[in-house]
C-alpha positions as CSV (number, residue, x, y, z in Angstrom):
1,X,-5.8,-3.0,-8.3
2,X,-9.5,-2.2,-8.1
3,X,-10.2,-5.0,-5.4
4,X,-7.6,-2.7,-3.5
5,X,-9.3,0.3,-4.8
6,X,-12.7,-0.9,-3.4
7,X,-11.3,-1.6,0.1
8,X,-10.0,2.1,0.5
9,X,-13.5,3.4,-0.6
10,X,-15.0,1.2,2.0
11,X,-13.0,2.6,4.6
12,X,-11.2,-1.3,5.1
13,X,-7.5,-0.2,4.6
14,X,-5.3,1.4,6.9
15,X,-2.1,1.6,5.0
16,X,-1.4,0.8,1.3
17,X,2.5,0.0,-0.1
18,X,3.2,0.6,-3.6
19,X,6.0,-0.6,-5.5
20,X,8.4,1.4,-7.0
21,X,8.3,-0.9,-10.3
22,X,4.3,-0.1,-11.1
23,X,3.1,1.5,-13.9
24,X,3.5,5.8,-13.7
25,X,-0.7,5.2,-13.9
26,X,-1.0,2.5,-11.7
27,X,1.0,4.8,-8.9
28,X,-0.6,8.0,-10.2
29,X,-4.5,6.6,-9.9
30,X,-3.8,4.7,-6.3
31,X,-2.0,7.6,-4.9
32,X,-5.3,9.8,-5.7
33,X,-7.7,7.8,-3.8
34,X,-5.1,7.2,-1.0
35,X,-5.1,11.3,-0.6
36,X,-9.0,11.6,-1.5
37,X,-9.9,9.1,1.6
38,X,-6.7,10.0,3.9
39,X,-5.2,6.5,3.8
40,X,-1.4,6.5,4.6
41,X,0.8,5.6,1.2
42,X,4.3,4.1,1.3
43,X,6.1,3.6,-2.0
44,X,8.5,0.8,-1.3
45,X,10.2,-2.6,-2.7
46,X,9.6,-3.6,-5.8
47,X,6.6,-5.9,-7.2
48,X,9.1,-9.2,-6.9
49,X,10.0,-8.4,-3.5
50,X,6.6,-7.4,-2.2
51,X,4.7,-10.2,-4.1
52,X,7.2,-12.9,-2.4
53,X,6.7,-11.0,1.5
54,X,3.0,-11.9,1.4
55,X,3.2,-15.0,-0.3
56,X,1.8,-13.7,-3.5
57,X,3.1,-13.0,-7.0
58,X,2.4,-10.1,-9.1
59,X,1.4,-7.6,-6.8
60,X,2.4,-4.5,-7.4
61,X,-0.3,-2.8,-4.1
62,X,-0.6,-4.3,-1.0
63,X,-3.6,-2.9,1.2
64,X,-3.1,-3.6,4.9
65,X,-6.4,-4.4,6.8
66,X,-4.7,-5.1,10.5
67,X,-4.6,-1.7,12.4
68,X,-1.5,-2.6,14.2
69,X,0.7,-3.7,11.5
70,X,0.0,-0.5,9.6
71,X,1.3,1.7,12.4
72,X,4.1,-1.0,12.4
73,X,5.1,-0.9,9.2
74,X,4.8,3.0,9.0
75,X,7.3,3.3,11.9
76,X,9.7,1.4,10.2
77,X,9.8,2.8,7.2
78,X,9.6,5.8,9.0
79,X,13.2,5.2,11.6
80,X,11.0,4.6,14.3
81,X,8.5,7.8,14.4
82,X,5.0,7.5,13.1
């Protein structure tokens, strides 16, 4: 989480996706520093499911660098509207 944490201070993340599975603090503290530096938040999946979509296990946050696929995602999630 802090590696994650550290990218949205440095201005580096353009979306972050939460599971619904994380910890109440886990959601709680990432949620604060997504409002506190106006990065975009989607709670979604669980940690299984988003750990096997980027190839990784365990991951409970995902930051997304990639400009594009933020708005991309974010549309989806959203039915087609940003």
């Amino acid at each position: 989480m802090q590696a994650c944490l550290d990218e949205i201070i440095k201005k580096q993340v353009n979306l972050v996706i939460v599971a619904k599975d994380a910890s109440e603090k886990t959601i709680k503290e990432i949620t604060f520093v997504c409002k506190k530096y106006d990065v975009p938040l989607i709670i979604f999946g669980n940690i299984e499911e988003n750990s096997h979509a980027i190839g990784k296990k365990n991951r409970a946050i995902i930051g997304v660098k990639d400009f594009g696929i933020s708005n991309k995602i974010q549309e989806l999630v959203n039915g087609g509207e940003l």
